[in-house]
C-alpha positions in Angstrom: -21.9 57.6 -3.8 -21.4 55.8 -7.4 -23.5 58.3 -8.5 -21.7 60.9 -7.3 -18.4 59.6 -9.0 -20.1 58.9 -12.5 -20.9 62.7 -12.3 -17.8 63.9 -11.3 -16.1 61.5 -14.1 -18.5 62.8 -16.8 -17.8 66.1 -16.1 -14.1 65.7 -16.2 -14.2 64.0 -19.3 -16.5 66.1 -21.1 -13.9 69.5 -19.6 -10.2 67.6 -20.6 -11.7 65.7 -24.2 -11.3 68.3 -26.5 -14.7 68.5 -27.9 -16.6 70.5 -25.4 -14.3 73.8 -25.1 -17.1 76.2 -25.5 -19.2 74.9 -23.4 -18.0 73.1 -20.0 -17.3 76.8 -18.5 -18.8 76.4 -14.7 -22.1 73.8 -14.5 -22.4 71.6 -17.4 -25.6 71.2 -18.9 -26.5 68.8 -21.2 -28.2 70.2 -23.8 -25.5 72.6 -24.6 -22.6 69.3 -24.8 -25.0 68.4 -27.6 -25.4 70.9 -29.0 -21.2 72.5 -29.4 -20.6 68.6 -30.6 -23.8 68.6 -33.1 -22.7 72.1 -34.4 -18.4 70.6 -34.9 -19.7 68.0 -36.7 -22.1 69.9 -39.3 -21.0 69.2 -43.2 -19.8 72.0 -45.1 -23.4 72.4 -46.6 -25.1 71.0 -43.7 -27.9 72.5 -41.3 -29.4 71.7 -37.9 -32.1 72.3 -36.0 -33.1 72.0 -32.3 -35.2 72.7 -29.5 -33.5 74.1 -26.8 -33.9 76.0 -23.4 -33.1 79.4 -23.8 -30.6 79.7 -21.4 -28.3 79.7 -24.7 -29.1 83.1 -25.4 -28.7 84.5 -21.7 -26.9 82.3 -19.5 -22.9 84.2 -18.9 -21.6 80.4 -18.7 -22.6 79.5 -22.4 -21.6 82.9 -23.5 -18.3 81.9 -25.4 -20.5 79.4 -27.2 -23.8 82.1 -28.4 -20.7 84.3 -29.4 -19.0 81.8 -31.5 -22.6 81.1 -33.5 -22.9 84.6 -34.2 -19.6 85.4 -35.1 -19.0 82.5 -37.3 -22.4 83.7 -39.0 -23.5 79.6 -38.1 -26.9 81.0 -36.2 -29.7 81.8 -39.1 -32.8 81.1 -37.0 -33.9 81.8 -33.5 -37.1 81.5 -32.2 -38.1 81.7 -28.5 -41.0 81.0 -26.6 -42.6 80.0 -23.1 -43.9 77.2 -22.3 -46.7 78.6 -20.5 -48.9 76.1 -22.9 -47.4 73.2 -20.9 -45.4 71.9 -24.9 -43.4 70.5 -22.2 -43.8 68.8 -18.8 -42.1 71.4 -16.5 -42.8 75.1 -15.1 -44.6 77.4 -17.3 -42.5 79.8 -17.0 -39.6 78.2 -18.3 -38.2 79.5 -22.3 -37.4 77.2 -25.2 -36.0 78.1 -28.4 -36.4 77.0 -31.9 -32.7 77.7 -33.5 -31.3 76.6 -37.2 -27.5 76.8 -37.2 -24.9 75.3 -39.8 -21.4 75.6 -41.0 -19.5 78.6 -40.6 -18.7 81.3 -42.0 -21.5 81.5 -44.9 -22.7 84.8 -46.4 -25.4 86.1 -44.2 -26.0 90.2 -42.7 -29.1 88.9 -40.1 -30.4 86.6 -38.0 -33.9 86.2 -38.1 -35.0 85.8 -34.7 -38.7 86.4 -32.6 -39.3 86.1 -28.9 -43.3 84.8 -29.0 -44.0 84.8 -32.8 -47.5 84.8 -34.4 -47.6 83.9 -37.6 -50.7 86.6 -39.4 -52.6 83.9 -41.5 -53.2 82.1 -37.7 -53.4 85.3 -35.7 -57.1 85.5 -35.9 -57.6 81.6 -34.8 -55.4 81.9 -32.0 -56.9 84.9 -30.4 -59.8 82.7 -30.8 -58.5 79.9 -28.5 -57.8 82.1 -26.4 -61.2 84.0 -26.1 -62.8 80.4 -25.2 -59.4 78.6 -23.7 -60.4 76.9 -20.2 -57.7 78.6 -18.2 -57.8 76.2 -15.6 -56.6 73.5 -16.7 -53.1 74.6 -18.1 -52.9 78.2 -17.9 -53.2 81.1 -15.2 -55.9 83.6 -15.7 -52.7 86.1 -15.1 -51.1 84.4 -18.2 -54.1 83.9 -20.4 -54.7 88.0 -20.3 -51.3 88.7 -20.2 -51.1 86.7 -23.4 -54.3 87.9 -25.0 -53.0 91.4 -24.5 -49.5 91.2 -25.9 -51.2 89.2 -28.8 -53.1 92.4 -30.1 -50.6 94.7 -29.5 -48.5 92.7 -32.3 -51.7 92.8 -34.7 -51.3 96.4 -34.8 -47.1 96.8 -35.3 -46.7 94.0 -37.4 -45.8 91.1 -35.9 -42.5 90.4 -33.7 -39.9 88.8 -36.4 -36.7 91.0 -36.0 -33.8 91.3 -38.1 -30.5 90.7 -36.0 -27.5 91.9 -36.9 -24.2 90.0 -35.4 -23.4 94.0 -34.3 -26.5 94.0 -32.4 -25.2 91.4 -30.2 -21.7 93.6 -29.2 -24.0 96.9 -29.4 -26.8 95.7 -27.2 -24.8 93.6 -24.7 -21.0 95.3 -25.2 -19.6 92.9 -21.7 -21.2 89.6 -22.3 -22.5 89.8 -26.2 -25.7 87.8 -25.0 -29.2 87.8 -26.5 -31.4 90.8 -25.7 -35.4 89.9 -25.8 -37.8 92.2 -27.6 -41.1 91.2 -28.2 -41.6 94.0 -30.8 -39.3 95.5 -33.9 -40.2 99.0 -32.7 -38.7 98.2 -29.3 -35.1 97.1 -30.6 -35.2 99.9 -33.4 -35.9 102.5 -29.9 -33.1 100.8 -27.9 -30.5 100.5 -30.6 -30.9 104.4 -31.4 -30.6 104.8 -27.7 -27.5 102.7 -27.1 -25.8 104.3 -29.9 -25.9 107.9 -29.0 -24.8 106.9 -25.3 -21.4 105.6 -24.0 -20.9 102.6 -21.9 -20.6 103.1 -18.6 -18.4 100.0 -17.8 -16.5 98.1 -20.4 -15.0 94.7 -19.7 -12.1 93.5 -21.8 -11.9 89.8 -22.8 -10.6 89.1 -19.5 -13.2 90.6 -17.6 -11.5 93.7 -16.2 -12.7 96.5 -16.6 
């Protein structure tokens, strides 16, 4: 029962301080208090980074927050990745992200983002781990294939580091201006020519009506 009223009292704290208006919108998570007061607090020439769970770039409850980031041109860096390598004690399915952010409002057109990067120079040693990984031990034979599979595919277009645009956010996701995944700069390039020579079939207004 004390438990219960220490959470209760947190969460009314952290909703009625002042600090946390971005990101106390239904269940409160954590990481993201950290991160909205980390981000307040960055110097005028300051930067941050963090690890967090990706849930930033999807999740409708943090949207105010992602939107703010990209808007106030504060995001520069996003990297995503699974944790089907077990980085972390928890399910393998689970996403983290790697994100640089700092003040707001600097001079920047992109965001340089990647959803399961390979960096070329390491390419070659990776797809050797995986060639003689034991999959047994951390990894499903599904996953390691799946992996392998994915892994050449990038070989041959280049690599996965995309360029995006703040627009890309409102183009891509008009209602909730979250994070789209592509795991390959000729998928975005097809979407984005798609989504702009079609309408949208439902458009929300700030207030969710439609």
């Amino acid at each position: 029962m004390d438990y219960y009223r220490n959470i209760k009292k947190q969460t009314f704290y952290s909703k009625n301080c002042g600090f946390y208006d971005l990101t106390t919108s239904g269940s409160i998570n954590l990481y993201a208090l950290f991160l909205e007061r980390t981000w307040r607090l960055i110097k005028s020439e300051g930067k941050v980074g963090s690890i967090i769970q990706s849930s930033l770039l999807t999740n409708q409850t943090l949207s105010n927050f992602f939107q703010e980031l990209v808007e106030s041109k504060s995001l520069e860096t996003l990297f995503d990745f699974h944790n089907r390598r077990l980085i972390f004690p928890i399910n393998a399915e689970n996403h983290f992200s790697l994100i640089t952010y700092s003040n707001s409002h600097r001079s920047r057109s992109f965001i340089l983002t990647s959803f399961s990067n390979w960096y070329e120079n390491k390419l070659q040693k990776n797809l050797e781990k995986f060639l003689n990984y034991e999959a047994e031990k951390k990894i499903d034979k599904f996953f390691q294939e799946q992996e392998m599979e994915e892994t050449k595919r990038r070989m041959d277009e280049g690599g996965s580091l995309i360029d995006y645009a703040p627009e890309d956010f409102h183009l891509l996701n008009p209602n909730t201006k979250t994070c789209a995944r592509f795991l390959r700069k000729s998928d975005i390039s097809i979407i984005k020519k798609a989504y702009l020579n079609s309408s949208i079939l439902i458009k929300r207004d700030d207030e969710g009506n439609i």
